[in-house]
C-alpha positions in Angstrom: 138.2 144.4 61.4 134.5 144.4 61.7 132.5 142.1 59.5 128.7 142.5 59.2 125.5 141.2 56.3 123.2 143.2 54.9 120.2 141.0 56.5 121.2 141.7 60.3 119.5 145.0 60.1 116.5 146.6 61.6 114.7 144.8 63.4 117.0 143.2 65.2 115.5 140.6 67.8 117.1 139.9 71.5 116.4 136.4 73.3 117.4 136.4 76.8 118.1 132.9 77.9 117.5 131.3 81.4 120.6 130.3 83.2 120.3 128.9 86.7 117.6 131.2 89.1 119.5 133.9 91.3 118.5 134.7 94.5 117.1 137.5 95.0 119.9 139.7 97.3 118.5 141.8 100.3 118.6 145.2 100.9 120.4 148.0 99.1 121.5 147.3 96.0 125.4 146.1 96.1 128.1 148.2 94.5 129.2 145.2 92.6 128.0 141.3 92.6 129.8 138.1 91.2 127.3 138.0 88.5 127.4 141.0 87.5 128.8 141.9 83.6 129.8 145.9 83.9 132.3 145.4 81.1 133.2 144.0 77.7 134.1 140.3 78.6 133.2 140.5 82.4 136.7 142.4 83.6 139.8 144.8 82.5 141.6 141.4 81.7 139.0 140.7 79.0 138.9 137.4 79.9 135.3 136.4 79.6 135.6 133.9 82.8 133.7 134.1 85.8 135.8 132.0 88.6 132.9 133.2 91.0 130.3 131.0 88.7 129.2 127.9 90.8 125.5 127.1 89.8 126.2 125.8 86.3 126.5 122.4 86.3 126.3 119.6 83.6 123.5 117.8 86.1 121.3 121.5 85.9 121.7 122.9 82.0 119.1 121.0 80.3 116.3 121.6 78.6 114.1 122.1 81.9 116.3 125.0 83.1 118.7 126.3 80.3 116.4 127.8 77.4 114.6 130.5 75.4 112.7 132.8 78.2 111.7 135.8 75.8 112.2 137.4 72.4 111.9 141.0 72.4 112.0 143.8 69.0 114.5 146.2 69.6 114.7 149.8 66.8 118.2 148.6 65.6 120.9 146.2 65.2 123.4 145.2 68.0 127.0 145.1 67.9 127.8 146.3 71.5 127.9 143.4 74.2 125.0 143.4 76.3 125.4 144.2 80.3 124.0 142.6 83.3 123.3 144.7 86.8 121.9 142.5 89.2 119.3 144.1 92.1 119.5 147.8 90.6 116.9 150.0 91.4 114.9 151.7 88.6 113.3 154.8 89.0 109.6 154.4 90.3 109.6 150.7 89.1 111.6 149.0 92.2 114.3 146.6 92.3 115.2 144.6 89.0 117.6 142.5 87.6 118.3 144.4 84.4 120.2 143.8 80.9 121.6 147.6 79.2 121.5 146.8 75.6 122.7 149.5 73.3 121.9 149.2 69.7 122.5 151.2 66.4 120.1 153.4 66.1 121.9 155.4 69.1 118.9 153.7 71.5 120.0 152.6 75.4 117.6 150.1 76.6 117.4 148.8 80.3 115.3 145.6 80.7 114.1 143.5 83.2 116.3 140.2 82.8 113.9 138.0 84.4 110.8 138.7 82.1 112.0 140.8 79.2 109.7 144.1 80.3 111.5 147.3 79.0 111.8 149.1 82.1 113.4 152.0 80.4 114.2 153.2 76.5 116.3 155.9 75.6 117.6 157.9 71.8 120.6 159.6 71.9 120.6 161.3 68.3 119.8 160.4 64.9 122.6 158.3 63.9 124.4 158.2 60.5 123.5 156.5 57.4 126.1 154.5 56.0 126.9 156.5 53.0 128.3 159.6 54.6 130.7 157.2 56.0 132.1 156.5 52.3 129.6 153.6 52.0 131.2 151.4 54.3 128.9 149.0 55.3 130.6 147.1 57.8 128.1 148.6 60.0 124.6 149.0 57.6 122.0 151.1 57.6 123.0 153.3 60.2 125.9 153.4 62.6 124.8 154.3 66.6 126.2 153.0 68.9 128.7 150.6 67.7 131.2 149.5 71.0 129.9 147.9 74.4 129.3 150.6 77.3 130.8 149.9 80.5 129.4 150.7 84.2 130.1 151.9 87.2 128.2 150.7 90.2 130.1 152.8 93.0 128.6 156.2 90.5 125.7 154.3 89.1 126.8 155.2 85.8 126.2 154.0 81.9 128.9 155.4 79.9 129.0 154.9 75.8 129.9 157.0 72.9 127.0 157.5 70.2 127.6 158.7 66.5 125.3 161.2 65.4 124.6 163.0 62.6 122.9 166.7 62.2 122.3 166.0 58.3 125.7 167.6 57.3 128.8 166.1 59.7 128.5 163.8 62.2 130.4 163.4 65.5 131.2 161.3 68.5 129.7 162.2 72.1 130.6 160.1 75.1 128.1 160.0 77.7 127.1 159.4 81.0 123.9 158.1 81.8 121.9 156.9 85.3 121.3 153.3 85.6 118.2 154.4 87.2 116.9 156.6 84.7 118.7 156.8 81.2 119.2 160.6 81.5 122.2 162.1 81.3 124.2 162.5 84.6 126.8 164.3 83.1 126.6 166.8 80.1 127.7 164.8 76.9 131.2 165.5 75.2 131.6 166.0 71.7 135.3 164.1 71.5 137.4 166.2 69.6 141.6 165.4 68.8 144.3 166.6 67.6 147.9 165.3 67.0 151.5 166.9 66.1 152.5 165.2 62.9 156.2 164.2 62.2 156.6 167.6 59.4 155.1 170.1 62.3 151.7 170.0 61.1 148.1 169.4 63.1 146.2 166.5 62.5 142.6 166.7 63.2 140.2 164.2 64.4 137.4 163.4 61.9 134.6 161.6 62.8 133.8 161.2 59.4 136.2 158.8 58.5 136.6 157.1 62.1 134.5 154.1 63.7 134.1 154.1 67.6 134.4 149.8 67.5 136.8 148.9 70.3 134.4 148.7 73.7 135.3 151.4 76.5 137.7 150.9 79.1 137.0 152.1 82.5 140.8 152.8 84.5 142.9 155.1 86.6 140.1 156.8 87.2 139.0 157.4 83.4 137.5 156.0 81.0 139.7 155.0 77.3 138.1 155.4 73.8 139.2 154.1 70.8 139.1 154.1 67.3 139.7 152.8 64.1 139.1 153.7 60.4 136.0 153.2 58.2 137.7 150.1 56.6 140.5 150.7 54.6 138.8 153.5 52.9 140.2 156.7 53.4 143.9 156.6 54.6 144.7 160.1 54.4 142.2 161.0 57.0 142.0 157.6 59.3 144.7 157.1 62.3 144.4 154.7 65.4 143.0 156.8 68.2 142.8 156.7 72.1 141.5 159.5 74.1 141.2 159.2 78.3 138.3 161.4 80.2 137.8 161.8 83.7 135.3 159.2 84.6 133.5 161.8 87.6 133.5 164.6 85.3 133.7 163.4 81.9 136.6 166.3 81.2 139.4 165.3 78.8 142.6 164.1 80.2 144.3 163.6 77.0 145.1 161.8 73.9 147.7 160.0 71.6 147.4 158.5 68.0 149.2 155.5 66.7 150.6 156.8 63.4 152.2 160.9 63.4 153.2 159.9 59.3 153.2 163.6 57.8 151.8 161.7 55.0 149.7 158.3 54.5 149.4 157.4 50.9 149.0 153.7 51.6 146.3 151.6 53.4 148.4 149.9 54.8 149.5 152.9 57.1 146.4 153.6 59.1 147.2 151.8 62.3 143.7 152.0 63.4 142.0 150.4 66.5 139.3 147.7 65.7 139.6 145.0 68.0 136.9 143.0 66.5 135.0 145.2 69.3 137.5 144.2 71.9 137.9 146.8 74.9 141.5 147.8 75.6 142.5 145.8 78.3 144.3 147.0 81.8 146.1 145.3 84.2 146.4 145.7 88.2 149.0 148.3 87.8 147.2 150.2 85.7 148.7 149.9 82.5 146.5 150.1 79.0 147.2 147.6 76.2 145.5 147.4 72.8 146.3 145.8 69.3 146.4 148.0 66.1 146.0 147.0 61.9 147.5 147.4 58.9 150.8 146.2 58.1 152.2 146.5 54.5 153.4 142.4 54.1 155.5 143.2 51.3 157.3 146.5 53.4 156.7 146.7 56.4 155.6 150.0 57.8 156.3 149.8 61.6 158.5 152.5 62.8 158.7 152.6 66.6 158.9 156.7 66.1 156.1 157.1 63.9 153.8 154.7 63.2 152.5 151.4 65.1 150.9 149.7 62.6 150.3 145.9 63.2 151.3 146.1 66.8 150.1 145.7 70.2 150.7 148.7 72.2 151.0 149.1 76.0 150.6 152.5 77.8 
C-alpha cells in the first residue's frame, strides 16, 4: 500500500547528488552501459545492486566528492523512481548524461545529470484531482504519473502510463516516448479490460477506482502493467490487474485479473497490485511474478480458482 503526507505536494524539489565522475564514453551512444538505471531497481530481478559498480569506495565518498550538486523545482510531486541514460543524445542539444524524472502532474522531464539543465519538459494531460478518485489521498492533489517508466535503449524508448482526466472520467494511457525528444513515438493507448466473472458476467476495467502504482515491466517482448485499488475504498469496482502490450507496437497482447468473485462485498477481497511501487519482476526464462493484498485474517479469502488475494503470483 502506498503511504503519502499532505505537505509532499507541489512543488516538489529534486537534488541530484555527485557520485564518483564518469568518463565520458566515445562515439555512438551504447545500447546499454553498466551505469545505466532503465528500470525500477536497476534490473527484472528488482534487486537494486549494481555488481558492475567499482568506483565507490570508502577512501572516495566524502565530503569532497559525494554531495549536493543541484536543486531543481519540478510542477509536481514524485513517486516514480528516477532513471539514468548515460551518453544519450538529445535532440539539437548533443550528447548528455541525462536523468527521466516523471512526476504527478503527468510532466516527463529529461535532465542533464551533470549540471541539472532541463534539456527537455514534457505534459501528458491534465491529471486527476484526488477527489474523483473517492478522496483517496494516498496520492494528493493530483494523481499523474504514479509508477516508474522503464526504457529501452535498443528502440530509444520512454514508456509510462499517465492518468488523465477530461473533467468528467479519467483513464490510463500508456505511452511511448523518444529519449531524444519527449514526443510520442508510438500513438498512446487508452488501456481498457475486461474479465469473465465466475456467474458468466463481464467485468469492466474502471479507471476510476484503480491506481497505476506498481512500476512497468519490460519482458518477452512486452511490456506488464499493473494495478491496484484506490485504497480499500471501493471493493465492488477494484480487482488486481495485469495487462501485457507489444513493446514495438504498443498493441495489446492480453490481460488477466486476480480475483473473477461474481461478487466482492468485503475489502478484504480486492486482490489488488500495489507493490509499494515495486515493478513485477521476471526471471531469465521469462516468467512474471508479482505480490497481491487483501486477505481477510479472520477468513481467509484465497481460493486458488477465484481469487488470489494475499498471494504472490507467478505467470
Amino acid at each position: 500500500m502506498i503511504r503519502s503526507r499532505r505537505h509532499l505536494s507541489l512543488p516538489f524539489v529534486l537534488a541530484l547528488c555527485a557520485l564518483i565522475a564518469i568518463p565520458a564514453l566515445a562515439g555512438d551512444a551504447p545500447v546499454s552501459s553498466p551505469q545505466d538505471v532503465l528500470t525500477y531497481h536497476g534490473n527484472n530481478l528488482r534487486t537494486g545492486w549494481f555488481s558492475a559498480e567499482s568506483q565507490l569506495k570508502v577512501s572516495n565518498v566524502h565530503a569532497n566528492s559525494f554531495g549536493l550538486l543541484k536543486t531543481v523545482v519540478l510542477d509536481g510531486r514524485v513517486d516514480a523512481e528516477p532513471l539514468y541514460v548515460s551518453q544519450q543524445t538529445i535532440l539539437n542539444k548533443g550528447v548528455h548524461n541525462v536523468v527521466y524524472i516523471a512526476t504527478e502532474n503527468n510532466s516527463i522531464y529529461a535532465f542533464d545529470a551533470d549540471n541539472g539543465a532541463i534539456l527537455w519538459r514534457k505534459i501528458f494531460g491534465r491529471p486527476v484531482p484526488y477527489q474523483y478518485k473517492s478522496f483517496d489521498d494516498n496520492v494528493f492533489p493530483v494523481m499523474g504519473i504514479l509508477s516508474t517508466p522503464v526504457i529501452d535503449r535498443n528502440l530509444g524508448n520512454l514508456y509510462f502510463v499517465s492518468d488523465t482526466f477530461d473533467g468528467r472520467v479519467d483513464s490510463f494511457h500508456l505511452h511511448a516516448i523518444s529519449l531524444s525528444t519527449g514526443k510520442n513515438v508510438l500513438k498512446p493507448v487508452t488501456i481498457k479490460v475486461s474479465a469473465r466473472l465466475a456467474d458468466g458476467s463481464i467485468w469492466k476495467f474502471n479507471p476510476q477506482f484503480h491506481l497505476q502504482r506498481p512500476g512497468l515491466l519490460q519482458a518477452n517482448g512486452a511490456i506488464y502493467v499493473a494495478f491496484g485499488s484506490n485504497g480499500d475504498i471501493n471493493p465492488d469496482q477494484s480487482r488486481g490487474t495485469i495487462a501485457r502490450y507489444d513493446a514495438s507496437s504498443l498493441l495489446p497482447l492480453g490481460s488477466d485479473v486476480t480475483d473473477t468473485l461474481d461478487a466482492t462485498q468485503s475489502t478484504y477481497l480486492l486482490s489488488s497490485i500495489w507493490q509499494s511501487g515495486y515493478a513485477p519482476a521476471a526471471d531469465a526464462t521469462g516468467g512474471i511474478y508479482f505480490s497481491t493484498g487483501n486477505s481477510d485474517p479472520g477468513a481467509p479469502s484465497y481460493s486458488q480458482s477465484f481469487n488470489r488475494t494475499d498471494s504472490i503470483v507467478h505467470l
